[in-house]
C-alpha positions in Angstrom: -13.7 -1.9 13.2 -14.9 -3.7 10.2 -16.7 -7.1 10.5 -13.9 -10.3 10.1 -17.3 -11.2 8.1 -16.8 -8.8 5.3 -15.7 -10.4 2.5 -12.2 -9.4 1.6 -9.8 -10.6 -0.8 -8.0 -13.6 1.1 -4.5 -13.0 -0.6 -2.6 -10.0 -2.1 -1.2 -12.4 -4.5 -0.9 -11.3 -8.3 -4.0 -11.6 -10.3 -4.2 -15.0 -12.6 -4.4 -12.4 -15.6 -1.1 -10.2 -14.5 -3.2 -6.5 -15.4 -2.3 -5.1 -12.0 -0.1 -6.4 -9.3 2.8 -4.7 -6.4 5.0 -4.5 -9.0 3.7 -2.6 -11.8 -0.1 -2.8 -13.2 1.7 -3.0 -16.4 2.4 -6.9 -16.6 0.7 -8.2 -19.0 1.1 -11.9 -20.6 3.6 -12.9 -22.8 1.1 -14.0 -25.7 2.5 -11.7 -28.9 5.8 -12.0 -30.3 6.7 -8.7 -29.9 6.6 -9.4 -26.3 8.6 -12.1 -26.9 11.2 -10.3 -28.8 11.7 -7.6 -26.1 12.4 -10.2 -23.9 14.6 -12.4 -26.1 16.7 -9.3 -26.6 17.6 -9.1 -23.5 19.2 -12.9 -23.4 22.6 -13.7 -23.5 23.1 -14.8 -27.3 24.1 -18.1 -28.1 25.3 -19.0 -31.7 24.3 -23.1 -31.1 20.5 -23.3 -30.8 19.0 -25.6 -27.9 22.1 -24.1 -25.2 20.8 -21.9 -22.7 20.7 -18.8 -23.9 18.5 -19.5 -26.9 15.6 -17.9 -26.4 14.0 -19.8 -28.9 14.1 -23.2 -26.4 11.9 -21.1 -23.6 8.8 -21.6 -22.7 6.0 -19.4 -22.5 6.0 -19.9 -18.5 9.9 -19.4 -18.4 9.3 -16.0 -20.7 6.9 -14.8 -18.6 8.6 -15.3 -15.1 12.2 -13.6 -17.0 9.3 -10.8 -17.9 7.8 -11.0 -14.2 12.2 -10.2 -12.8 12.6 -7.6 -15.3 9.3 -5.5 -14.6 10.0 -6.0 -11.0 13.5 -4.6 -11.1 12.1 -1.8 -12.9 9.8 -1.2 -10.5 11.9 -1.1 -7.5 13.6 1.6 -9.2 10.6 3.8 -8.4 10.7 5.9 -5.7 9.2 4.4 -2.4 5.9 7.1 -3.0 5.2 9.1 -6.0 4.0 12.6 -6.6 0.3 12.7 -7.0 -0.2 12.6 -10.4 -3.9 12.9 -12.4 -6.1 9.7 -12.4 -6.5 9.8 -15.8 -2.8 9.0 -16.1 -3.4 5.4 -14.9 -6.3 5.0 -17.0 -3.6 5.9 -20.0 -2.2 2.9 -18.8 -5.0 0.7 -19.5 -6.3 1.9 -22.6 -5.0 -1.1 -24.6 -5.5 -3.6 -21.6 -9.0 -4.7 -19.6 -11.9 -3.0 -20.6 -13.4 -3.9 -17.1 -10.5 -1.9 -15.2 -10.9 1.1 -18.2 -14.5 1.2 -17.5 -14.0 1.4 -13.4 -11.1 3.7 -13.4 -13.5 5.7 -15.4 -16.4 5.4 -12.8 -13.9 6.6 -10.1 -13.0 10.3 -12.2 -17.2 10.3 -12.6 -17.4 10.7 -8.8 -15.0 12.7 -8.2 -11.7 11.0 -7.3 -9.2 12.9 -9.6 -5.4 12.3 -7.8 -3.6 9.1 -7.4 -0.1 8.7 -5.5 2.0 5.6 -6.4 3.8 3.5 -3.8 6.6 1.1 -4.7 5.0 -2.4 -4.8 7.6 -4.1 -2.3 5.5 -5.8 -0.3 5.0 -3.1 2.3 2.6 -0.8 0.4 -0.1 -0.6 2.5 1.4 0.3 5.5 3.6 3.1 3.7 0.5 4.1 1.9 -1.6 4.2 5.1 1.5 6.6 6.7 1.8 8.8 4.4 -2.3 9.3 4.1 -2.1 9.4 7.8 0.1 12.5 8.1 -1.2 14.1 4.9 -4.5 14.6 6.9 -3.3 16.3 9.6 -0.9 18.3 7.9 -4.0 19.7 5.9 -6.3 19.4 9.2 -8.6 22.8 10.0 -6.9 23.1 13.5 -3.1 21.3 13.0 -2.7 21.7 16.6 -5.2 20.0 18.1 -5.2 17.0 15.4 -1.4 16.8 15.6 -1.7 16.6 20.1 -4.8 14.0 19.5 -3.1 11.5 16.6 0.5 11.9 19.4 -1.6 10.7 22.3 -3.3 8.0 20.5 0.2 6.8 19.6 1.3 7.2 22.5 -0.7 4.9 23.8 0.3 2.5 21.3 3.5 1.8 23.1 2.0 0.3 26.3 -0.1 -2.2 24.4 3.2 -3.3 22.3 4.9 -3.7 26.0 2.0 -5.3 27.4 2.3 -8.3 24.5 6.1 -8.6 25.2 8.0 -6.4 22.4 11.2 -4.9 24.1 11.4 -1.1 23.6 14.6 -1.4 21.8 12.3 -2.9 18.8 10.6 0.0 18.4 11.3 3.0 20.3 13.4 4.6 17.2 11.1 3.7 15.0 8.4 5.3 16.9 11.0 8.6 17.7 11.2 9.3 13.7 7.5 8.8 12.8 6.5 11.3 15.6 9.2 13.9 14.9 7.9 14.3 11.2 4.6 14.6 12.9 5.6 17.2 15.0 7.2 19.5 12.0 3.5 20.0 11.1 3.4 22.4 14.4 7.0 23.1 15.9 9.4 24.5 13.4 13.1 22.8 13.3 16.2 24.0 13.8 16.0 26.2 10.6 12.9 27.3 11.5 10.7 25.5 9.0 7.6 23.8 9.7 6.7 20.7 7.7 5.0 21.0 4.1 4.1 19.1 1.2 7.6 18.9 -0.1 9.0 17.9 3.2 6.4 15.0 4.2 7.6 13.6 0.4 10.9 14.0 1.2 10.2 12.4 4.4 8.6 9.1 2.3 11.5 8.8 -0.2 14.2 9.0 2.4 14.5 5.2 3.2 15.8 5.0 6.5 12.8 7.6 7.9 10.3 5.9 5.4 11.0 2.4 6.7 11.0 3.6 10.3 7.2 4.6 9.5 6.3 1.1 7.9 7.7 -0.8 10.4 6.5 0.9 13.4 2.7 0.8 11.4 3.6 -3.2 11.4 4.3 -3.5 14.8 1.2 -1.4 16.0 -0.6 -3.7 13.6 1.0 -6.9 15.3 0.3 -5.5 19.2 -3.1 -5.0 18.4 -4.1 -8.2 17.5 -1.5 -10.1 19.7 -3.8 -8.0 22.7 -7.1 -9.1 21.2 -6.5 -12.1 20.1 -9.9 -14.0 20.0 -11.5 -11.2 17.4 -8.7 -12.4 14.9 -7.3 -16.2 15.5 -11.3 -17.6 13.0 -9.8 -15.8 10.1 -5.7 -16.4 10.3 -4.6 -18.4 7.5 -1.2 -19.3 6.0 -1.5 -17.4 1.9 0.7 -20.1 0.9 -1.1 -23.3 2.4 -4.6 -21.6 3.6 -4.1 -23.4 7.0 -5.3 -21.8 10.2 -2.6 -19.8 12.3 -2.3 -18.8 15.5 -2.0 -15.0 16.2 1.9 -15.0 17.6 2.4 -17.4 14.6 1.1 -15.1 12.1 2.1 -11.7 13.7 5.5 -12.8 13.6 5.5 -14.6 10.0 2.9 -11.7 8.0 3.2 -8.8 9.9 5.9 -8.6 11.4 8.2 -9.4 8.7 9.1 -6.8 5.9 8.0 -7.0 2.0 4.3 -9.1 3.7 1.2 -7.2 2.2 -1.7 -6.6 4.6 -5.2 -8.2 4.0 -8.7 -7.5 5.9 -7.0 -8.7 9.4 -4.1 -6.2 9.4 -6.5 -3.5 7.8 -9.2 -3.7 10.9 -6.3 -4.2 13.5 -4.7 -1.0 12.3 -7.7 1.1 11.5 -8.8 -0.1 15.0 -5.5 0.9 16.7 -4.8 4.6 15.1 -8.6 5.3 15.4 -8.7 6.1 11.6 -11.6 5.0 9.7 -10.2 3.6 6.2 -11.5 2.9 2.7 -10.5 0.5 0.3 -11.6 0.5 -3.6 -10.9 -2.6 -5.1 -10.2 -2.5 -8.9 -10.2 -6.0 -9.4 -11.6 -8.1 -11.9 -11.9 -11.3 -10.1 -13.6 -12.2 -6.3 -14.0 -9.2 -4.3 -15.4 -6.5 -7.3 -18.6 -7.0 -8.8 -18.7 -7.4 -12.6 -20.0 -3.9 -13.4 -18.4 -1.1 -14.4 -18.3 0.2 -10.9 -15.7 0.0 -8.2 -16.6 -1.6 -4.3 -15.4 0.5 -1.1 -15.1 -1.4 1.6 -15.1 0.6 4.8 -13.3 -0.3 8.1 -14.1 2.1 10.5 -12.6 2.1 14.2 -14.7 3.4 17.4 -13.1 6.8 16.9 -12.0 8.7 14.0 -8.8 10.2 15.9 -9.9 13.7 13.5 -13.6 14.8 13.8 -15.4 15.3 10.9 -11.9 14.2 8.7 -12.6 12.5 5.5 -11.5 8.5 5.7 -8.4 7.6 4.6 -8.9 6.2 0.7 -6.4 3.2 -0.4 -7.1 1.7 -4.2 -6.3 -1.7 -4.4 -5.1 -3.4 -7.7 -4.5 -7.4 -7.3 -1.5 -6.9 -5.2 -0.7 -3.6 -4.0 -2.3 -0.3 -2.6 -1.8 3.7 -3.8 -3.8 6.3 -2.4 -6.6 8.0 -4.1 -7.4 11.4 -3.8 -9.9 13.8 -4.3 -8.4 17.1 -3.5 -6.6 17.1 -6.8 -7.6 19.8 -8.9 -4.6 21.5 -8.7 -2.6 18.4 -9.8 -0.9 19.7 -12.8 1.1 22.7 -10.5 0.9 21.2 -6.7 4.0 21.7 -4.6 4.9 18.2 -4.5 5.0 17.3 -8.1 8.4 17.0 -9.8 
């Protein structure tokens, strides 16, 4: 488990300079007029100037937040995970923005991490990030069978400690059901006798229902595990809003419990600690956690056991805000199975 002492980023909250962010790394401020004139064409028109509706009488705050609604509408139009798509493509993205994320994204291509997969920035991307990169490795482990019967017991397990701290089965057993079924298609075919694939664990991610049931059992796992040790988590509990000290319960049930409530270094360690998964996080950040340089800090949070021996961690990128997953095994991007 990683040190409480590591010095994480103490809210997922947007970047003061909106060049990243859960809902599309795209937001930039509202500071040109052509800015302005997308926006203001999307007003309702009004032929007396000064009545709502003139977009001539908003300010530059009330033109960013309408800005802010309609980038987040678009991006909760994006599926709930992406194909993996080149890393070069979010670079594209910044090439007239920050030269300080430009210059890390290219760092991360210099040593070797070529594939990024997108998760929609709702508030629960870690956790549906974490998942997916959870399953991915053992659907691509060198002995499926024995990684799939190890990562099953280990989550197994998992269901006495969230009786022990007083969560009713009925809160998660279905939950639990669906995320160990699509685990189990990685070694028992189904009824059409097809194993599970590439195609099918993305399938699996975009459906909703089956996605959710993956988040949410991830959250409660998360919540059980710090609920049983509490005294390794209550010194670093704060509100995000008010930065005063919680209790565990409090918290649990207000930040982790609760859907669309991003994870930060508490949930990370309490997770990582409770799948046995060691996890790393690259923060491309311009502000607090990432140095100044062109390069990008991995922060490590490792658990006593690494559930798969000799697997490679788990390897989240972190914009202000939300989490993909960054991958190296990506030099077939252009023609994998799950790109559409």
């Amino acid at each position: 488990m990683v040190s409480m002492s590591t010095p994480t980023p103490t809210s997922t909250a947007p970047d003061p300079t909106p060049t990243g962010g859960a809902v599309g790394h795209a937001a930039q401020s509202l500071t040109g007029q052509e800015d302005k004139d997308k926006v203001a064409s999307m007003l309702p028109r009004s032929e007396t100037p000064g009545v709502p509706g003139d977009e001539n009488q908003l300010s530059e705050h009330d033109l960013y937040q309408l800005a802010q609604q309609l980038k987040d509408e678009e991006a909760n139009k994006r599926p709930l995970i992406s194909s993996a798509e080149p890393l070069s493509a979010l670079r594209e993205e910044y090439t007239n923005g920050t030269g300080n994320f430009l210059e890390k994204i290219e760092w991360l291509m210099s040593q070797g991490w070529r594939g990024l997969r997108r998760t929609r920035g709702d508030g629960d991307c870690f956790y549906r990030s974490l998942a997916y990169a959870y399953v991915e490795r053992l659907l691509f482990a060198d002995d499926q069978d024995l990684a799939v019967a190890s990562t099953k017991s280990i989550l197994e397990a998992k269901l006495k400690v969230l009786e022990q701290v007083g969560f009713e089965k009925l809160a998660y057993e279905d939950f639990y059901d669906a995320f160990v079924e699509v685990i189990d298609l990685i070694v028992k075919p189904n009824q059409h006798g097809r194993k599970l694939d590439a195609n099918g664990l993305l399938e699996f991610f975009q459906t909703p229902e089956l996605s959710n049931s993956a988040v949410f059992f991830l959250k409660l796992v998360t919540s059980a595990q710090m609920r049983s040790e509490p005294a390794l988590y209550e010194g670093f509990l704060m509100n995000p809003d008010t930065g005063d000290p919680m209790g565990v319960k409090e918290f649990c049930e207000r930040f982790v419990e609760a859907a669309g409530k991003e994870a930060d270094d508490p949930m990370i360690s309490a997770l990582t600690s409770a799948l046995s998964v060691p996890v790393n996080v690259a923060y491309l950040s311009n502000a607090g956690f990432s140095d100044s340089s062109h390069k990008v800090n991995f922060v490590e949070f490792q658990s006593e056991g690494t559930g798969l021996s000799g697997a490679e961690p788990i390897t989240l990128l972190y914009r202000p805000g939300h989490y993909d997953i960054l991958e190296k095994r990506a030099d077939d991007l252009e023609t994998r199975p799950d790109r559409k």
